[in-house]
C-alpha positions in Angstrom: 0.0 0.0 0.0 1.3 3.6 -1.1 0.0 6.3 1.8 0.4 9.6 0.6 0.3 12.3 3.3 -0.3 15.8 2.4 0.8 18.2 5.3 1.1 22.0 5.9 4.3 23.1 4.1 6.8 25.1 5.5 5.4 24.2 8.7 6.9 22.7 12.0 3.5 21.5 13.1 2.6 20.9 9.4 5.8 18.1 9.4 5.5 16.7 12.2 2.0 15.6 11.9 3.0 14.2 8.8 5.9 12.3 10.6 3.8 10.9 13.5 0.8 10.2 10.9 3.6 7.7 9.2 4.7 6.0 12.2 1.0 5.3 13.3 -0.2 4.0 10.2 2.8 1.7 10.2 2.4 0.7 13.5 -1.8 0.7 13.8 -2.9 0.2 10.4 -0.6 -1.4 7.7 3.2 -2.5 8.7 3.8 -2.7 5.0 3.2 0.9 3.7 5.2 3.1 2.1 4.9 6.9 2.6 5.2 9.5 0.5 5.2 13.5 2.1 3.2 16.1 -0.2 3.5 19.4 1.0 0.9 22.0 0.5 0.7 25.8 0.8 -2.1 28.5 1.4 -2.5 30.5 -1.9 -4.9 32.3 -3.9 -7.3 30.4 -6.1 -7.4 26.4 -5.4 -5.8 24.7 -2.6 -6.2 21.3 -3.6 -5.3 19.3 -7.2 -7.9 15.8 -7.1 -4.8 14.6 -9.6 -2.7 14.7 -6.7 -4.7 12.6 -4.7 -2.8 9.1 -6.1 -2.5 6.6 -3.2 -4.0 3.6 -2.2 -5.0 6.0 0.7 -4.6 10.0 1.0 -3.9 11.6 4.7 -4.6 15.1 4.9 -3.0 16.3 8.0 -2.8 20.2 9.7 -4.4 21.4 6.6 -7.9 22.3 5.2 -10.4 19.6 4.7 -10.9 18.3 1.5 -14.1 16.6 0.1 -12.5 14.5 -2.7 -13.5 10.7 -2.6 -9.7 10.6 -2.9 -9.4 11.6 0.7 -8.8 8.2 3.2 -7.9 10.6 6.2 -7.9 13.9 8.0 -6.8 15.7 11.2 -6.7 19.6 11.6 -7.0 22.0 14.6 -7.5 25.2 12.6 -10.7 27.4 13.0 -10.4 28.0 9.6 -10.7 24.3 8.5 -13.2 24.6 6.1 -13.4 26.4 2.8 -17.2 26.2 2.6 -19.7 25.8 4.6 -20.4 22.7 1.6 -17.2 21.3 3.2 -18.1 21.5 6.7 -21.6 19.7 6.1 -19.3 17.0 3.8 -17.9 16.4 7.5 -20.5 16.3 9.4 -21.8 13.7 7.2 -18.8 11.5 7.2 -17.1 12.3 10.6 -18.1 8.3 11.6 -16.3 6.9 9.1 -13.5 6.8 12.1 -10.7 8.6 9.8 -11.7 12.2 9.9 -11.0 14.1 12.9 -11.1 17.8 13.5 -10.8 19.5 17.1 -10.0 23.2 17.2 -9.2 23.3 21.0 -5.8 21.4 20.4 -2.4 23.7 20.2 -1.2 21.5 17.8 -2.2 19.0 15.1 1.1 17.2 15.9 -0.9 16.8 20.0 -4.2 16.1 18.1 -3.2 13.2 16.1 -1.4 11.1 18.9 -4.5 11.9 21.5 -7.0 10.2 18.7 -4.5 7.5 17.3 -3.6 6.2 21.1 -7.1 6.7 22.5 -8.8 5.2 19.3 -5.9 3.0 17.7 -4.2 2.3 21.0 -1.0 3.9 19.6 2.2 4.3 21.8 2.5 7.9 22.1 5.4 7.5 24.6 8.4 7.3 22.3 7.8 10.8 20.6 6.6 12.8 23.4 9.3 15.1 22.9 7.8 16.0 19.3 4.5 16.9 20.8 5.9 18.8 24.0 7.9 20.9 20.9 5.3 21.2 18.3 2.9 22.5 21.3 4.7 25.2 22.1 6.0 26.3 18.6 2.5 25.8 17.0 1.2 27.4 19.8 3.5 30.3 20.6 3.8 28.9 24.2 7.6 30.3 24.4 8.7 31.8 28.1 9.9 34.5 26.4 10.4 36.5 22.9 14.0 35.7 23.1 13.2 32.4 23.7 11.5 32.0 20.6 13.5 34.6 18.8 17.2 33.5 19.4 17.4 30.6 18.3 18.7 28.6 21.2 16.5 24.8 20.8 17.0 22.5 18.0 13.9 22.6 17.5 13.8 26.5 16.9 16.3 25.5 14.3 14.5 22.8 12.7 11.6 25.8 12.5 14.1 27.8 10.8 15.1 25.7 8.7 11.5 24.2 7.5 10.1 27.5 6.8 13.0 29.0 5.1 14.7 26.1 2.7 13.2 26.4 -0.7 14.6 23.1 -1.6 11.1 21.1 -2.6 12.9 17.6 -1.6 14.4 18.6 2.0 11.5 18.5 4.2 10.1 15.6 2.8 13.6 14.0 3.7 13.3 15.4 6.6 9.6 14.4 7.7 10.6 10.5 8.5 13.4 11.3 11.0 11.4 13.3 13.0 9.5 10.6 14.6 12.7 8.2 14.6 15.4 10.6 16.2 15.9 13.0 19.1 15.2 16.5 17.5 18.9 17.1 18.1 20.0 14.2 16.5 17.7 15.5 13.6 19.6 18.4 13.5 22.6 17.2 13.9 22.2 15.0 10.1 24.7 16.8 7.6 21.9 17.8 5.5 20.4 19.5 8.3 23.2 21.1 10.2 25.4 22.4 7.0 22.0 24.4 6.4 22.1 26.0 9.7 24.6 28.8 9.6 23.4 30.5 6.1 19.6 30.5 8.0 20.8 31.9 11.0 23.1 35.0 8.9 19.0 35.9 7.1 17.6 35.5 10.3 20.2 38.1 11.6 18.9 39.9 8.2 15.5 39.6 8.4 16.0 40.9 12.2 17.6 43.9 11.1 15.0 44.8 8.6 11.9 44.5 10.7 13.2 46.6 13.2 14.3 49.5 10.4 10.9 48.5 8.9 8.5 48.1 11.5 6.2 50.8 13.4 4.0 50.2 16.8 0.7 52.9 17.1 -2.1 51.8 19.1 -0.8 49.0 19.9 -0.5 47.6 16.5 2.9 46.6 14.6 2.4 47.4 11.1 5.4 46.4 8.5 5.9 45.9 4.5 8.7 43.8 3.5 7.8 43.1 -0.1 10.6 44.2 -1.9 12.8 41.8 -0.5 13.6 38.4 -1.1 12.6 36.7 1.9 10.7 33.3 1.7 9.9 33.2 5.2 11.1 35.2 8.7 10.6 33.9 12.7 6.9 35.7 13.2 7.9 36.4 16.5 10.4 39.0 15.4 7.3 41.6 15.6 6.7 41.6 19.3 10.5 41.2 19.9 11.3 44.0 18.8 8.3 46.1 20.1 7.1 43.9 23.3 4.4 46.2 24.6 2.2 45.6 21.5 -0.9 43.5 21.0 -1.3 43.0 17.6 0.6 42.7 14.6 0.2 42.8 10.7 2.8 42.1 8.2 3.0 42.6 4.0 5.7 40.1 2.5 5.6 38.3 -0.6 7.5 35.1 -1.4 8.0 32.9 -4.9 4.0 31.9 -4.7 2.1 34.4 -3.0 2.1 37.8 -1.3 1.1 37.1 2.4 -0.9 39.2 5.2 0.2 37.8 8.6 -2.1 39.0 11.3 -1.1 37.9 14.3 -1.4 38.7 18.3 1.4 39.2 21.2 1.8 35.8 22.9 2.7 37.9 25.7 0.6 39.9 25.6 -1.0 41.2 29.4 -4.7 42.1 27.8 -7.3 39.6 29.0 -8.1 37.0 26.8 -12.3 38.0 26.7 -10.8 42.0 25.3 -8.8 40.1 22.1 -10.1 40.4 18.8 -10.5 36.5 16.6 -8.1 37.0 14.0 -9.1 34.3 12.1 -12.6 35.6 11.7 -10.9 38.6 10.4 -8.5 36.6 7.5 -12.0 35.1 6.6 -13.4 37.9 5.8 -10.6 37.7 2.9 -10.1 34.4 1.8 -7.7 33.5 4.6 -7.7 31.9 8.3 -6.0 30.0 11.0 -6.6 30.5 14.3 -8.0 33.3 17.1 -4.5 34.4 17.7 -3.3 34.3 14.3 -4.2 34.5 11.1 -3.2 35.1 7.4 -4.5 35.4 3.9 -2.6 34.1 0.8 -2.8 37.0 -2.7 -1.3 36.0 -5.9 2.6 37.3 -5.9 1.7 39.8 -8.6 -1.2 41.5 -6.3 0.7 43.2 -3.8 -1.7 46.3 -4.2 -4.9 44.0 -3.1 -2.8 42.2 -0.3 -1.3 46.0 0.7 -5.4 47.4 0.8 -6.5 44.5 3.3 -3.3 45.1 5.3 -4.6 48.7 5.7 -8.3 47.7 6.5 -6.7 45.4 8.8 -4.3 47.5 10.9 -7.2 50.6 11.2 -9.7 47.6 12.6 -6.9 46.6 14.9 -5.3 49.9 15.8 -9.6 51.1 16.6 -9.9 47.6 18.8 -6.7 48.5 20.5 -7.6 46.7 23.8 -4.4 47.9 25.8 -6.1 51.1 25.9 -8.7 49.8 28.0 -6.6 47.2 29.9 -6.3 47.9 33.8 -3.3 50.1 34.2 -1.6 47.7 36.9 -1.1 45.0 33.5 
């Protein structure tokens, strides 16, 4: 049996799910599998090709829900799970089939898909509980600090780096088995892996340097364009970093596929939960998602201007919201 798993790309959570996905299917389901990694990316127009859709079974994992026939499997925490409300209703129709499975209250998919394969498939979560403890806290911006999740310090802030950042199409599909066989330091440690490292961490130092000449904090909003340069990814947590007394955040960049709108909120933020805004209701609104404390919407690379507008309707809803303002002056 051929398994191909489609998984967030460029995504820590996104590769991990498709790593532990692999090792329970092997170890639950078939012993004689193979598996074969598909990445896929949030862009304008369709997310999904049926041709793609090729294996004896197709996993969908910490991505959107398809409603292809194609489709064996699917896990995803998003809000945003659903690109019609036809979708949602093709789930609600099928969710007792036993191989869909959607919960929004988990941090990570990675979490998410060991609680359902070891309490339904009486999976052995054990061996890669350091995976989960890691992809909890990076999918979930549960860092005890911005430097902590800024400088780098954690293989597995490195193995972040390097996921979101390497536009090699064939490294994090080489990378995606490992992760569920090795210590995440031993992962990083591979020469494939580690001779990657120092060239990431000199554009991290880049990217750093041109947020913080780029980036400007009113009303408790960090507003910053980066589209004329070259960057296919940056550390999102370079934003309240740099300005650690904001709330929110919204960010113009544009990569080889799209031009992207991050929206996203101060994990350390002192404002009460009940005064924050849902950001993925707002990236709806245009096409994008993800979840209450961030969000983004995916434009075609060539429509910077339309990306740039709902930037700008963006920050003036945020900046109005502003719920420092009206935070108890002890926070």
């Amino acid at each position: 049996m051929n398994v191909r798993v489609f998984y967030h790309d460029k995504c820590f959570d996104g590769a991990c799910s498709a790593s532990l996905f692999a090792r329970f299917h092997r170890e639950c389901i078939n012993r004689n599998a193979t598996y074969e990694p598909f990445g896929l990316v949030h862009r304008a127009g369709a997310l999904f090709n049926e041709a793609d859709f090729t294996g004896d079974e197709n996993a969908i994992v910490d991505f959107k829900y398809s409603a292809s026939p194609r489709i064996t499997w699917w896990f995803d925490h998003h809000l945003s799970a659903f690109l019609t409300p036809a979708d949602h209703q093709h789930f609600l129709d099928h969710q007792n089939d036993g191989k869909r499975f959607y919960d929004p209250n988990y941090t990570s998919c990675t979490s998410f898909l060991a609680h359902i394969a070891s309490t339904r498939f009486g999976f052995g979560a054990a061996p890669v509980a350091e995976l989960i403890h890691w992809a909890d806290i990076v999918d979930g911006a549960l860092y005890e600090s911005p430097e902590a999740a800024v400088e780098m310090a954690q293989p597995a802030m490195k193995l972040t780096m390097a996921i979101e950042s390497i536009q090699d199409p064939a490294f994090v599909p080489r990378l995606i088995p490992l992760l569920t066989q090795l210590s995440l330091a031993d992962v990083l440690a591979q020469d494939f892996v580690s001779s990657q490292i120092p060239p990431l961490l000199q554009r991290h130092e880049q990217s750093l340097a041109l947020i913080r000449e780029r980036s400007v904090e009113e009303q408790g909003t960090i507003y910053f364009d980066i589209t004329d340069q070259p960057l296919e990814g940056y550390n999102k947590f370079i934003p309240y970093y740099l300005h650690p007394n904001a709330t929110y955040s919204v960010g113009l960049s544009r990569s080889s596929f799209r031009t992207k709108v991050a929206v996203g909120s101060n994990p350390w933020t002192k404002v009460p939960a009940e005064k924050m805004v849902n950001l993925a209701t707002i990236c709806e609104r245009y096409g994008g998602g993800g979840h209450a404390r961030v969000g983004a919407i995916s434009f075609p690379p060539d429509k910077a201007d339309l990306a740039r507008r709902a930037a700008v309707e963006i920050l003036a809803e945020l900046r109005a919201a502003n719920p420092a303002a009206t935070a108890p002056a002890s926070l």
